[in-house]
C-alpha positions as CSV (number, residue, x, y, z in Angstrom):
1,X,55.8,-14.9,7.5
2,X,53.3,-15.4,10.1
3,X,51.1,-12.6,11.5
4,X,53.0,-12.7,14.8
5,X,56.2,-11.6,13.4
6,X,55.2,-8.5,11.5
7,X,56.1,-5.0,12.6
8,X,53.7,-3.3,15.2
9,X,52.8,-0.5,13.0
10,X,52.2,-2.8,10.0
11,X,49.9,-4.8,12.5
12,X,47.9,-1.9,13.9
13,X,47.9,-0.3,10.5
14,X,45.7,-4.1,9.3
15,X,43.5,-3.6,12.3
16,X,42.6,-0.2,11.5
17,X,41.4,-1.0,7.8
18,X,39.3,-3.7,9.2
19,X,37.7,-1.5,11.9
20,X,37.0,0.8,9.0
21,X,35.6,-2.0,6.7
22,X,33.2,-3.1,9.6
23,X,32.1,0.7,10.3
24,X,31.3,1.3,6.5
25,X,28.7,-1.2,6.5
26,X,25.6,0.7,7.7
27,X,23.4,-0.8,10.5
28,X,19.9,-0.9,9.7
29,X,18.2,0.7,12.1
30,X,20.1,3.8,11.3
31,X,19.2,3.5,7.8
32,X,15.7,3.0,8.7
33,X,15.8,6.1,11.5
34,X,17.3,8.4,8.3
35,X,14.5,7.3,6.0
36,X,11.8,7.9,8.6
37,X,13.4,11.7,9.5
38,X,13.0,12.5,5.4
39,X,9.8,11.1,5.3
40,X,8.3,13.0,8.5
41,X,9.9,16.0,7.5
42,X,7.7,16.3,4.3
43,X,4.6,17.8,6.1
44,X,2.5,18.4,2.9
45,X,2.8,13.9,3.2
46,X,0.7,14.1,6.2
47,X,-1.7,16.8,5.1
48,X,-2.2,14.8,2.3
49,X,-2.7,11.9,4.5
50,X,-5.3,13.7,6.6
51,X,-7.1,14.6,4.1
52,X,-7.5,11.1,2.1
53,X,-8.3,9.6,5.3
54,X,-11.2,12.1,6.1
55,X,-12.7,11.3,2.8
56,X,-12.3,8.2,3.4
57,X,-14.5,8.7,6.4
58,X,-16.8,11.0,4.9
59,X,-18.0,8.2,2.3
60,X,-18.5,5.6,4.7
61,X,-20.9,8.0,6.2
62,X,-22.8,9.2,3.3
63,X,-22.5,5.6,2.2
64,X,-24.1,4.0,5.3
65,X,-26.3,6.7,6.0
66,X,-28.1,5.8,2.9
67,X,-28.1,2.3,3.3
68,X,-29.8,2.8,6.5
69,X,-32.2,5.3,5.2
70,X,-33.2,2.8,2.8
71,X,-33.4,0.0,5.1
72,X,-35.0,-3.0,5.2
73,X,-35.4,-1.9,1.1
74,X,-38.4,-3.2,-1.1
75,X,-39.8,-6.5,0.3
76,X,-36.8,-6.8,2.5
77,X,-34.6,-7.9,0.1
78,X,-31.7,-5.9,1.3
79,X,-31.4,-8.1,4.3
80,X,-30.1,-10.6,2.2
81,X,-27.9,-8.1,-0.2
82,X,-26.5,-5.5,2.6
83,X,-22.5,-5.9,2.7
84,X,-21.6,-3.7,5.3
85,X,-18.0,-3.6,4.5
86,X,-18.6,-1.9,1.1
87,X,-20.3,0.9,2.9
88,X,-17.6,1.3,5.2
89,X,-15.0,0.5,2.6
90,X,-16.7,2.6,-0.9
91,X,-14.5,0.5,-3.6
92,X,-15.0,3.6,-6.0
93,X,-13.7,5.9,-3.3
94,X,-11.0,3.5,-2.3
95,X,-9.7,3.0,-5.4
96,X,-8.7,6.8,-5.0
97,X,-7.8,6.5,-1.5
98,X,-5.0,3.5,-2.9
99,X,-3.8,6.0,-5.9
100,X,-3.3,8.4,-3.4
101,X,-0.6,6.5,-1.4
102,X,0.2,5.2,-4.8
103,X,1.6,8.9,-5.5
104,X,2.9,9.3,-1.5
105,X,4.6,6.6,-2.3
106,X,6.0,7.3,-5.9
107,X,6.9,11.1,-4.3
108,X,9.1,9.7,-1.6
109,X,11.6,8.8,-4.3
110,X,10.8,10.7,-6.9
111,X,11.3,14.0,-4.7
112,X,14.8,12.9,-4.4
113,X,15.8,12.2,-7.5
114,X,13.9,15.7,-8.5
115,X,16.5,17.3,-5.6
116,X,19.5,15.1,-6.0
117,X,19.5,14.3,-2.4
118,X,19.3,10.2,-3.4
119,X,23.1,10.9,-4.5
120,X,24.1,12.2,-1.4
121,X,22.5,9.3,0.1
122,X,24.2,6.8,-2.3
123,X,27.9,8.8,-2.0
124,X,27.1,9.0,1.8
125,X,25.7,4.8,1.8
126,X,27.1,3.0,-1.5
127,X,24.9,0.1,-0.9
128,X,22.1,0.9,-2.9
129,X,19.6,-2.4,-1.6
130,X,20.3,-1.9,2.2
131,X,18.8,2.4,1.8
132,X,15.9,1.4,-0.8
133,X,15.0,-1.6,1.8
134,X,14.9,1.2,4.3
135,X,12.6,3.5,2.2
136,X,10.3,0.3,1.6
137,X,10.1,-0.5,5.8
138,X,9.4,3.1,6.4
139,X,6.5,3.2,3.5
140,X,5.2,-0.5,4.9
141,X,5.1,0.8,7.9
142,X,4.1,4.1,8.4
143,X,0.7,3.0,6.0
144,X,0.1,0.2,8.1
145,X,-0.3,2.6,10.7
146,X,-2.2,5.3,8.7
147,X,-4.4,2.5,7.1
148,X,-5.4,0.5,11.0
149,X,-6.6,4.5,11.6
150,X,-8.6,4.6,8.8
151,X,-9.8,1.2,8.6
152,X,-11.2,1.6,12.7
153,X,-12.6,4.9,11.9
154,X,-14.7,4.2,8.6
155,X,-16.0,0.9,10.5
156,X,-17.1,3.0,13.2
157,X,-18.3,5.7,11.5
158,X,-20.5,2.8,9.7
159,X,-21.8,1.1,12.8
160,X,-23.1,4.6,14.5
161,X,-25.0,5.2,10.9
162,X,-26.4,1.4,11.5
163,X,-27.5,1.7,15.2
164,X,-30.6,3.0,14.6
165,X,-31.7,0.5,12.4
166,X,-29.2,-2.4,11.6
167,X,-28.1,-3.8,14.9
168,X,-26.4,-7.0,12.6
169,X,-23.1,-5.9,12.5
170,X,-20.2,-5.0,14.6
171,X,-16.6,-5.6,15.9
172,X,-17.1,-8.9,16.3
173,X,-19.1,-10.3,13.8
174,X,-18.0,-13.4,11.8
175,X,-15.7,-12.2,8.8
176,X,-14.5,-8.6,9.8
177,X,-11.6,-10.0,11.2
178,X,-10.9,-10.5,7.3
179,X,-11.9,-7.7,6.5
180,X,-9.7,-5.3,8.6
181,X,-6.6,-7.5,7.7
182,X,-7.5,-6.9,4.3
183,X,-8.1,-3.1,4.3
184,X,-5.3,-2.3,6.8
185,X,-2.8,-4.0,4.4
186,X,-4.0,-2.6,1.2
187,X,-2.8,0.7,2.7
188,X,1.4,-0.5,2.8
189,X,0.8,-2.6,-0.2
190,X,-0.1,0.6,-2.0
191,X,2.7,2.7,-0.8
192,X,5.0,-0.2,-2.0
193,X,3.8,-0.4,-5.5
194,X,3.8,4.0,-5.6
195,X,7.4,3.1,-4.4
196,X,8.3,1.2,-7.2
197,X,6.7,3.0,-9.8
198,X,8.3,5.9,-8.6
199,X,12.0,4.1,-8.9
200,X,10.8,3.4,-12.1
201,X,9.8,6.7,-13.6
202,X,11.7,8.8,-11.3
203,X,9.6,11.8,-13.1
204,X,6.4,13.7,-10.8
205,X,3.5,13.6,-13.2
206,X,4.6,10.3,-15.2
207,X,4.6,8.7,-11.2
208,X,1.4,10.4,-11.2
209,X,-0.4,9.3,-14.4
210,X,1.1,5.4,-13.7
211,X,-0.6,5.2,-10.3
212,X,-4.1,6.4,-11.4
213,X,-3.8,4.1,-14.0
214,X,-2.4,1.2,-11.9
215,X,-4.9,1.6,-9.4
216,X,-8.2,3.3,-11.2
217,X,-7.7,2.6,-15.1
218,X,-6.6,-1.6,-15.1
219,X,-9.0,-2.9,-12.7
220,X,-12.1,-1.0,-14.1
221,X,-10.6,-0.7,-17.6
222,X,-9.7,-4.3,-17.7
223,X,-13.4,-5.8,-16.6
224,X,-15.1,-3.6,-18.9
225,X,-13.4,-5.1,-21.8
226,X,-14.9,-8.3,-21.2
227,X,-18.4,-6.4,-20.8
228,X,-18.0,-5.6,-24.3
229,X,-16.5,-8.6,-26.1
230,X,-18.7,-10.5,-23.6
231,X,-15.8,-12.9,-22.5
232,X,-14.1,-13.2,-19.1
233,X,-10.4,-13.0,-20.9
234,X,-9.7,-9.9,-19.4
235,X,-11.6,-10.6,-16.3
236,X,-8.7,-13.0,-15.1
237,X,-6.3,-10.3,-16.1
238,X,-8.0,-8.2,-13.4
239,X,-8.1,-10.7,-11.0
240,X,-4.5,-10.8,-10.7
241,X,-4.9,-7.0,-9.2
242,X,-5.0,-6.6,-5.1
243,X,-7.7,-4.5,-6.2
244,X,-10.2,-7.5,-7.2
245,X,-8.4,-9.5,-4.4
246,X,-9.6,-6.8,-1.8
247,X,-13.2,-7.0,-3.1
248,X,-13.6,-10.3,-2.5
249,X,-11.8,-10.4,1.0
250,X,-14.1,-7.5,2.3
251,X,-17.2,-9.4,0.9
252,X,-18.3,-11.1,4.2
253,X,-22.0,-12.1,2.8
254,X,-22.6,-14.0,-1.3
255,X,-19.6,-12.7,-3.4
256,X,-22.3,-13.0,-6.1
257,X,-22.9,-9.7,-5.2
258,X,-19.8,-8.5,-6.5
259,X,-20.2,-7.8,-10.4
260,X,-17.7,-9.7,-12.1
261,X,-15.3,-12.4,-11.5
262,X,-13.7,-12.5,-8.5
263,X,-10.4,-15.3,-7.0
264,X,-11.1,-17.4,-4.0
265,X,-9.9,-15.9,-1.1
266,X,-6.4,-17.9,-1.3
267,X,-5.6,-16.5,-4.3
268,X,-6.6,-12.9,-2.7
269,X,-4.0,-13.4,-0.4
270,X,-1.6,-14.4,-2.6
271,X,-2.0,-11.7,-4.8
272,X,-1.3,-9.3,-1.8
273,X,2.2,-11.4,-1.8
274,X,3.2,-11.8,-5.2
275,X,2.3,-7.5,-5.6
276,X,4.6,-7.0,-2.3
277,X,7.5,-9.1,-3.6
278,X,7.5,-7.9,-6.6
279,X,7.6,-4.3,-5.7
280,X,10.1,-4.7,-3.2
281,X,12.2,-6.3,-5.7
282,X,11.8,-3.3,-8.0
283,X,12.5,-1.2,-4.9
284,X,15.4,-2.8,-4.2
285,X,17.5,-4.0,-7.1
286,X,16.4,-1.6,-9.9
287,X,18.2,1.3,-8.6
288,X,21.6,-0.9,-8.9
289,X,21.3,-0.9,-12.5
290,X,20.4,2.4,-13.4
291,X,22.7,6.0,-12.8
292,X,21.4,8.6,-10.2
């Protein structure tokens, strides 16, 4: 019997399931627009966030301010040694800055599953992929944001402790272009990977104690194996962390400078990649094998 000859109820009845199939799929942007609400709603994320990014300013001040003090150095040899990026950018102070959004990042989720708000998400959206997807563009891109700030204002901050006395460097000088990709993106990246630990552990001080190891513990940890053993084994272990990747990208003089092993700076970039795909993976498809 062909469609035309069915009853008008049974008709209307078959266009009123598929109206409701098609409104049961959620549209992204509301997705995104529910995941960005819960995340600005958590203010104790931003006063975290203010204060990571002011120590993150305050080293690149101490940082250059020495530098500059000590400039030109004994017999001038730190005209040929400055890298002005690692003032702006202390590695030792960034590597906290990155476990910090590590654990922003982990809380997001974590804090969900602590509250059982994620099932009410899940009963409310049954596709698990489309609202993790919409965590992950939230994290990307509120760090983004957060980590152009930062970048700016530690680069800044570095050039008005130069002026005085190194006039060498500034906006426009031949690498930083690099180096603020570089930095600005290690800011999302980081967010991402807390993201997927925390789908992962699902549990506050486990999230916690996996992102200071992540980001403090493997690349230093790693390295100094091979200090020890006095082989570079584990240094190519390390250089598979954006960590090592992100040294070498904001080295805009002799990478000899860095201590250690370092990939070229293709490989640096493709280790931001293969880290964002990967944890966007976790973000997205773990959570469809695992109960809530």
């Amino acid at each position: 019997m062909s469609s035309n000859s069915l009853p008008a109820n049974d008709v209307a009845l078959g266009a009123g399931r598929e109206r409701g199939r098609v409104a049961a799929v959620p549209r992204w942007r509301d997705l995104v627009a529910s995941e960005w609400l819960k995340f600005r709603s958590l203010r104790s994320t931003f006063v975290v966030l203010a204060a990571v990014s002011a120590a993150a300013i305050f080293l690149a001040y101490g940082s250059a301010e020495q530098t500059a003090a000590e400039w030109p150095g004994p017999g001038g040899w730190m005209k040929q040694g400055i890298e002005p990026a690692l003032d702006a950018f202390y590695p030792p102070g960034f590597y906290t800055v990155m476990i910090m959004i590590g654990v922003i990042g982990a809380q997001i989720i974590v804090s969900e599953h602590a509250t059982g708000s994620i099932r009410t998400t899940l009963i409310a959206v049954p596709r698990r992929s489309r609202v993790m997807l919409a965590k992950a563009a939230v994290v990307a891109g509120s760090f983004t944001v957060v980590g152009a700030i930062v970048t700016a204002l530690c680069w800044q901050t570095t050039l008005a402790m130069y002026s005085t006395r190194i006039t060498a460097y500034g906006w426009t000088t031949p690498g930083m272009a690099r180096v603020f990709a570089a930095t600005v993106l290690l800011f999302p990246l980081s967010g991402l990977i807390g993201l997927a630990i925390g789908t992962l552990v699902r549990h506050t001080a486990a999230a916690i104690f996996a992102a200071a190891f992540y980001f403090w513990v493997l690349p230093i940890g790693i390295s100094s194996v091979d200090d020890v053993l006095g082989t570079h084994v584990f240094g190519h272990v390390a250089n598979v962390l954006p960590e090592n990747g992100w040294l070498l990208l904001i080295t805009i003089g002799n990478t000899k400078n860095i201590v250690g092993g370092h990939p070229s700076v293709i490989e640096a970039w493709i280790s931001y990649v293969v880290w964002a795909l990967a944890a966007t993976a976790v973000i997205a498809f773990v959570p469809r094998r695992r109960d809530v």
